[in-house]
KOLGU-4560 file (N, C-alpha, C; in nm, 3 decimals, padded with zeros to 5 digits):
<recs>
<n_xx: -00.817 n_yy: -02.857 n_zz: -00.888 ca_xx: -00.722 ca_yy: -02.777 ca_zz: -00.962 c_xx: -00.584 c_yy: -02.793 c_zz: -00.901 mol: A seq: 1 type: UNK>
<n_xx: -00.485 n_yy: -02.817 n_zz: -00.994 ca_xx: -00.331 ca_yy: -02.802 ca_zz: -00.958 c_xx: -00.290 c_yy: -02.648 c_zz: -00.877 mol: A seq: 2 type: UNK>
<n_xx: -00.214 n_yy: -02.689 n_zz: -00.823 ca_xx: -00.118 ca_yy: -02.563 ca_zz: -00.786 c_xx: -00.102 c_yy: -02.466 c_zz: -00.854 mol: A seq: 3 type: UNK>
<n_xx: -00.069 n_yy: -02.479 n_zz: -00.972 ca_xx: 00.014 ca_yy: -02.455 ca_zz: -01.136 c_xx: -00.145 c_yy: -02.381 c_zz: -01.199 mol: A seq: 4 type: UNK>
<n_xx: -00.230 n_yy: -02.453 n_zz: -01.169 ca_xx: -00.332 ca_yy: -02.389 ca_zz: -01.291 c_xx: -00.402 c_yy: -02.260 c_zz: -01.164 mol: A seq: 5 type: UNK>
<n_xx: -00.393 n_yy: -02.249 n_zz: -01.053 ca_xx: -00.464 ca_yy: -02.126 ca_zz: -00.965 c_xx: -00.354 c_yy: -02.027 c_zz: -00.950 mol: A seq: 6 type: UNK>
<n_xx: -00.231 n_yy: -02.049 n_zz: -01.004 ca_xx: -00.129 ca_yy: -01.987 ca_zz: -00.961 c_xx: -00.155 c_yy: -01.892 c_zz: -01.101 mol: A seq: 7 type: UNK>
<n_xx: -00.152 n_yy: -01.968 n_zz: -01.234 ca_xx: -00.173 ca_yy: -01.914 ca_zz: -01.321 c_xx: -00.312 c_yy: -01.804 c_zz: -01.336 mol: A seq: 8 type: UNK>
<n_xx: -00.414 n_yy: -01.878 n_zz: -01.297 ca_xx: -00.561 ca_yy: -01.790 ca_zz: -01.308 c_xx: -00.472 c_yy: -01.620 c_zz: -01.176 mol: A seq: 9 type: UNK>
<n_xx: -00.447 n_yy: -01.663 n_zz: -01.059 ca_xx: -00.448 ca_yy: -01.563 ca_zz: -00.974 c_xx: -00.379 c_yy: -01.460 c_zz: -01.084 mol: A seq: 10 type: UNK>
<n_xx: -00.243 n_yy: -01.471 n_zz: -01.141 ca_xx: -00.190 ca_yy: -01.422 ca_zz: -01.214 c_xx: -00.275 c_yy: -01.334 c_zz: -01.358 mol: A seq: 11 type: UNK>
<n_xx: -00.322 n_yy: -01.395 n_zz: -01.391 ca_xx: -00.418 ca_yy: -01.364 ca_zz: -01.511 c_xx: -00.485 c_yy: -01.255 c_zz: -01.451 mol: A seq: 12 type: UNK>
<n_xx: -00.539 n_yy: -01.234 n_zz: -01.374 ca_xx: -00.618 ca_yy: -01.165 ca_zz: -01.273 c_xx: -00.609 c_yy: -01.059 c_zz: -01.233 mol: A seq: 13 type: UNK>
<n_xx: -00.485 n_yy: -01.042 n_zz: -01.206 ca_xx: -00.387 ca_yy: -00.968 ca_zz: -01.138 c_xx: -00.296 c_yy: -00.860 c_zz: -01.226 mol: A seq: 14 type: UNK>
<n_xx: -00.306 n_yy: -00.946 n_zz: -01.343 ca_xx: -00.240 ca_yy: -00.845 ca_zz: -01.471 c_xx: -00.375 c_yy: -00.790 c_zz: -01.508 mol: A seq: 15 type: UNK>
<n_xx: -00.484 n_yy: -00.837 n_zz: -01.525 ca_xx: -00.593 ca_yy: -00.745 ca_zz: -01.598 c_xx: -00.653 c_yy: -00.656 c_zz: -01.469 mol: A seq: 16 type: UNK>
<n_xx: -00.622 n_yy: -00.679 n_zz: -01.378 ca_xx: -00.686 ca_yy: -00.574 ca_zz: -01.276 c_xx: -00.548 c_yy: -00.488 c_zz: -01.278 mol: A seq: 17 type: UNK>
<n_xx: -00.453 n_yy: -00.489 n_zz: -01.286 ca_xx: -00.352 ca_yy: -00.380 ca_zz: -01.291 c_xx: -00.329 c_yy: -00.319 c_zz: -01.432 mol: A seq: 18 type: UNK>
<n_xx: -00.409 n_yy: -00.348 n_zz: -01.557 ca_xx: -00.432 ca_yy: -00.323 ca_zz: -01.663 c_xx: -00.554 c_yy: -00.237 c_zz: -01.662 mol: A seq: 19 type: UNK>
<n_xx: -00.660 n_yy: -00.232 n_zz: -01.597 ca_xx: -00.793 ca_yy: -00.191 ca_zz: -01.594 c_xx: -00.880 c_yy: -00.256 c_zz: -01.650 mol: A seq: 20 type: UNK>
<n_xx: -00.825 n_yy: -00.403 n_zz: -01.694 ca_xx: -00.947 ca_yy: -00.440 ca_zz: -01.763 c_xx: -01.023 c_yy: -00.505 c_zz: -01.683 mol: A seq: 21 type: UNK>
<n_xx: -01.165 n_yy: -00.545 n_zz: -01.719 ca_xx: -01.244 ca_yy: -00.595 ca_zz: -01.672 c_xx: -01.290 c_yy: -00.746 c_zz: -01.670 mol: A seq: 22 type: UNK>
<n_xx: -01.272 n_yy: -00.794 n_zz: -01.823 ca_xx: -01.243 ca_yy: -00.903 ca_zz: -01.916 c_xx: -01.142 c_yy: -00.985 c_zz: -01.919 mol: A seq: 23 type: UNK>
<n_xx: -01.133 n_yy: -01.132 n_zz: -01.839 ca_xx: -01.012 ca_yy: -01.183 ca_zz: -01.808 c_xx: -01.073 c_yy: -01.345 c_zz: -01.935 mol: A seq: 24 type: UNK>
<n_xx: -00.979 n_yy: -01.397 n_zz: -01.996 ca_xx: -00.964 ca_yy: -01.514 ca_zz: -02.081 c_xx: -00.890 c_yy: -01.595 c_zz: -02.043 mol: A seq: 25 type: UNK>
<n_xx: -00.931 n_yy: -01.672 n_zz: -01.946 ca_xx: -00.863 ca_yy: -01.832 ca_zz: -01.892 c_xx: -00.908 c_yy: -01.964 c_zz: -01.938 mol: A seq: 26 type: UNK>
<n_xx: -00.804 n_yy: -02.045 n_zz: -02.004 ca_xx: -00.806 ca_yy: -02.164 ca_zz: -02.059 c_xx: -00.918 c_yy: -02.136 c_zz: -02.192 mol: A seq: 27 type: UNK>
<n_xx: -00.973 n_yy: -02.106 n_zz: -02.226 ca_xx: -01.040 ca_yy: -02.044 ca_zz: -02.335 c_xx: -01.185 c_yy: -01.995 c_zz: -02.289 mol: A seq: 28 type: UNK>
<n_xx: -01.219 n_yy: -01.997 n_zz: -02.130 ca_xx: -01.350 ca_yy: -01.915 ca_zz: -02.069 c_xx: -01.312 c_yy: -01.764 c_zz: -02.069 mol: A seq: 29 type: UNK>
<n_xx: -01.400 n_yy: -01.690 n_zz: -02.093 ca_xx: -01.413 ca_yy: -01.577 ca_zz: -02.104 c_xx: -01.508 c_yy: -01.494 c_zz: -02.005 mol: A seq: 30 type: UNK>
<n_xx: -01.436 n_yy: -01.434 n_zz: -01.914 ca_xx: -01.536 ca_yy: -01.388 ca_zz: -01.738 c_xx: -01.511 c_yy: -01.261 c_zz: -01.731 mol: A seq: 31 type: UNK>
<n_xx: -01.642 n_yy: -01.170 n_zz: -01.745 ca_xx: -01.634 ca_yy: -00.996 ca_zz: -01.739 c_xx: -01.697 c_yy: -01.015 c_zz: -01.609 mol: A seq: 32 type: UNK>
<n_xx: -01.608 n_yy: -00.917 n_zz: -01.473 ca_xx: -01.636 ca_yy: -00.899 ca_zz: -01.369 c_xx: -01.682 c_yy: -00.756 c_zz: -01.404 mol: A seq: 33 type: UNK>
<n_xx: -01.804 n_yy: -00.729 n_zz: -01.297 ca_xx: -01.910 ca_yy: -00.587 ca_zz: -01.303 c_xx: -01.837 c_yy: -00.461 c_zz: -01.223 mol: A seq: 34 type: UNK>
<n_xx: -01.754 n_yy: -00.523 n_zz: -01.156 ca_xx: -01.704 ca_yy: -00.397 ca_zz: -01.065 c_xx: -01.579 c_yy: -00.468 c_zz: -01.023 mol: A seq: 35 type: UNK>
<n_xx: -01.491 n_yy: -00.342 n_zz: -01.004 ca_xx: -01.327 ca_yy: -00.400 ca_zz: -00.896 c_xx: -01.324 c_yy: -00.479 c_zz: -00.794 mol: A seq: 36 type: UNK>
<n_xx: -01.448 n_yy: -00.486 n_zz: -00.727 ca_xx: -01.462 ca_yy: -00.564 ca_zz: -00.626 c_xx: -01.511 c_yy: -00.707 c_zz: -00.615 mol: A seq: 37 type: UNK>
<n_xx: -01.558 n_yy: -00.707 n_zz: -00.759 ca_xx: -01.580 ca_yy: -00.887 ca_zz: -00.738 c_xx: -01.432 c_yy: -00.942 c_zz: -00.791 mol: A seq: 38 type: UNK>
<n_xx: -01.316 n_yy: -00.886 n_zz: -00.887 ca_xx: -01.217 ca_yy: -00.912 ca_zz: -00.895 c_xx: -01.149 c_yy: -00.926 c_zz: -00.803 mol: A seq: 39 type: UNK>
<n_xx: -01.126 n_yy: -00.820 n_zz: -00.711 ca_xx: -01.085 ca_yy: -00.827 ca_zz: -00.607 c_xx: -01.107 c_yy: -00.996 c_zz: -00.463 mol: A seq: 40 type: UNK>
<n_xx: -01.255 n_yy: -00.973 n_zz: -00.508 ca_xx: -01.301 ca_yy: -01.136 ca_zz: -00.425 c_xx: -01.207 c_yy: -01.252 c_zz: -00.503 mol: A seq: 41 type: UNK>
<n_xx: -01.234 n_yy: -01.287 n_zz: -00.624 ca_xx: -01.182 ca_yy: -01.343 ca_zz: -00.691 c_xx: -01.051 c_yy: -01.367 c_zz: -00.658 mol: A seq: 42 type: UNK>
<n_xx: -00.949 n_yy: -01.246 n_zz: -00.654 ca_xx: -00.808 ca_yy: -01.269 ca_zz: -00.671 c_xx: -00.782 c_yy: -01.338 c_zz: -00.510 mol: A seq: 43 type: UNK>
<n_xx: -00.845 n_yy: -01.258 n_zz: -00.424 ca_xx: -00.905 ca_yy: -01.325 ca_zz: -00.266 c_xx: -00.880 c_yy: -01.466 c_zz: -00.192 mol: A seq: 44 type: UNK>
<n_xx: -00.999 n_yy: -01.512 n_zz: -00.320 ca_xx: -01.023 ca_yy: -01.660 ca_zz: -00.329 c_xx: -00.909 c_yy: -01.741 c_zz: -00.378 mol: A seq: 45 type: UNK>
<n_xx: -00.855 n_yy: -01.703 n_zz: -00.528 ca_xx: -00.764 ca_yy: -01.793 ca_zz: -00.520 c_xx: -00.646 c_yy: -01.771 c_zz: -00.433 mol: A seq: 46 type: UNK>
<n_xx: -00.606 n_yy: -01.694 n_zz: -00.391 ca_xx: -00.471 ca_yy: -01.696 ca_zz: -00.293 c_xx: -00.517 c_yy: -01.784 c_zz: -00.168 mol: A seq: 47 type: UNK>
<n_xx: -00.641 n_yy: -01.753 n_zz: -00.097 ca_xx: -00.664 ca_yy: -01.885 ca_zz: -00.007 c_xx: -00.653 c_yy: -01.975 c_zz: -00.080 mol: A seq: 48 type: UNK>
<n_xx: -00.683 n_yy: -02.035 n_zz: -00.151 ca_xx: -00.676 ca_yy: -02.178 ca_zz: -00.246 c_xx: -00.529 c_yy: -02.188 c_zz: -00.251 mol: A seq: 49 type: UNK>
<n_xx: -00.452 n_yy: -02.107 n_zz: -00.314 ca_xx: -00.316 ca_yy: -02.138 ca_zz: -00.327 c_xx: -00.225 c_yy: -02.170 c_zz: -00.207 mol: A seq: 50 type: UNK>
<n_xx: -00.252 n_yy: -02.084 n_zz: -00.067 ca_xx: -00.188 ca_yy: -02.103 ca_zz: 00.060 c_xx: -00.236 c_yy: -02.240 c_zz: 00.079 mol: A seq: 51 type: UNK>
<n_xx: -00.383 n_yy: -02.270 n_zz: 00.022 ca_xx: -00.406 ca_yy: -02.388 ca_zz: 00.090 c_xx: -00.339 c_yy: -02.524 c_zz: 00.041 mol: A seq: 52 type: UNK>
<n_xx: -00.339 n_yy: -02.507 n_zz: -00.046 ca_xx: -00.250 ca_yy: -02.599 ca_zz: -00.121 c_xx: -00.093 c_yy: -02.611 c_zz: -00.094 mol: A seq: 53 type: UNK>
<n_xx: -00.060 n_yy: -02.473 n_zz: -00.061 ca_xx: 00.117 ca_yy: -02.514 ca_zz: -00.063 c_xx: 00.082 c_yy: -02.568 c_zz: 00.116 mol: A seq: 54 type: UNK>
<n_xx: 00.048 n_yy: -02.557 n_zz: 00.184 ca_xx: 00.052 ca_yy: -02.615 ca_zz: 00.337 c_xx: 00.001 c_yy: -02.724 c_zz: 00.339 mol: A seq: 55 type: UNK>
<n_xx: -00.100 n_yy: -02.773 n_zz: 00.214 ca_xx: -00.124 ca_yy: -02.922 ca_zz: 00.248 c_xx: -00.208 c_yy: -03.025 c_zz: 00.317 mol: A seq: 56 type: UNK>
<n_xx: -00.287 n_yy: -02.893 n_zz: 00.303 ca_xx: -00.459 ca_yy: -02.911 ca_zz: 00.384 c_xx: -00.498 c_yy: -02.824 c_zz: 00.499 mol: A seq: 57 type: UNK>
<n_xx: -00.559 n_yy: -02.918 n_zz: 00.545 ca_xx: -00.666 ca_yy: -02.758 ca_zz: 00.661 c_xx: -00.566 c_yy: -02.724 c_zz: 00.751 mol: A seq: 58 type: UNK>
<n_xx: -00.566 n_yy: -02.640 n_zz: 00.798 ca_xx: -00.545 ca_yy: -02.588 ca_zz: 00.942 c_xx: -00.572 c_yy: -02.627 c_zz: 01.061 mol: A seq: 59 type: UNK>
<n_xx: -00.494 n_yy: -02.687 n_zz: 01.151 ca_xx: -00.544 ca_yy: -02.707 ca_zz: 01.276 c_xx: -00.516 c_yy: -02.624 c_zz: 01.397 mol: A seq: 60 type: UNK>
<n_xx: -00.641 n_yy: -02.579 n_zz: 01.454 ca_xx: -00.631 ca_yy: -02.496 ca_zz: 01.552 c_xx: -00.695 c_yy: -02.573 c_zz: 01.715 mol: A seq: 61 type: UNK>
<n_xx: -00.534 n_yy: -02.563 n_zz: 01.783 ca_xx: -00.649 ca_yy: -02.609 ca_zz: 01.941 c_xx: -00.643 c_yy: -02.518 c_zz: 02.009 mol: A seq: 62 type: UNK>
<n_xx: -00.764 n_yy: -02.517 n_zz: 02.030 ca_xx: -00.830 ca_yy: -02.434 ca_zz: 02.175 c_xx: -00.797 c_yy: -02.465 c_zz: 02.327 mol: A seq: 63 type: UNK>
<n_xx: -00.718 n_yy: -02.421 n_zz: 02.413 ca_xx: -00.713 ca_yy: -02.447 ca_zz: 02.564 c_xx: -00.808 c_yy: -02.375 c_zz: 02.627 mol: A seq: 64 type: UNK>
<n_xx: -00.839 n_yy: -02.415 n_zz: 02.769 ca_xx: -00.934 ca_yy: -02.346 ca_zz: 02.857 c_xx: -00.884 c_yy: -02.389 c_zz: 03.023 mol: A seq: 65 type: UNK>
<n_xx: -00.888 n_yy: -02.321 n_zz: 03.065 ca_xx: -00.834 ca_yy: -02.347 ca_zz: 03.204 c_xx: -00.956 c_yy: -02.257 c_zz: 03.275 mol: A seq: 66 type: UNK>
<n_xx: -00.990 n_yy: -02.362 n_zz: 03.401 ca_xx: -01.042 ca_yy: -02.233 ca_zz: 03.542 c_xx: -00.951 c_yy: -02.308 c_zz: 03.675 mol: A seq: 67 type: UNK>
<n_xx: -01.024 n_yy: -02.251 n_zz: 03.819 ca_xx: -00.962 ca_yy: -02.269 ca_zz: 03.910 c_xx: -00.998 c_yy: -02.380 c_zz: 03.999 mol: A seq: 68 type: UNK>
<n_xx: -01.162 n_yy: -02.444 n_zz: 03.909 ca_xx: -01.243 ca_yy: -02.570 ca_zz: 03.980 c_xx: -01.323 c_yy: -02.500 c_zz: 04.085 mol: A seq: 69 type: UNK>
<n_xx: -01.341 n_yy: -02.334 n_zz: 04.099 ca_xx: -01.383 ca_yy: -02.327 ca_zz: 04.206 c_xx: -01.578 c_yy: -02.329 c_zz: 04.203 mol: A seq: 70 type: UNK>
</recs>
């Protein structure tokens, strides 16, 4: 998925959970979430997806470790 099309779904998402609805219609799929909280996962998910995308892949994390050799 583009940038452009998760930016859009997060959005979609985001208006029907601040609407109360439950029932979101993207690209012509039609997805009734059971409770606020799988929306909530949802809206979740794509914002990691979207950070991940504007930075341009994974994350790199290094680990240091030091002792005294004793």
């Amino acid at each position: 998925m583009t940038l452009q099309e998760l930016t859009a779904q997060r959005d979609a998402l985001l208006a029907a959970r601040f609407r109360g609805l439950r029932t979101v219609e993207i690209d012509g799929r039609r997805v009734t979430y059971a409770a606020d909280t799988e929306m909530a996962a949802a809206i979740t998910d794509l914002e990691r997806r979207i950070a991940a995308a504007e930075e341009g892949g994974r994350k790199r994390r290094i680990l240091t470790s030091a002792s005294k050799g004793l």
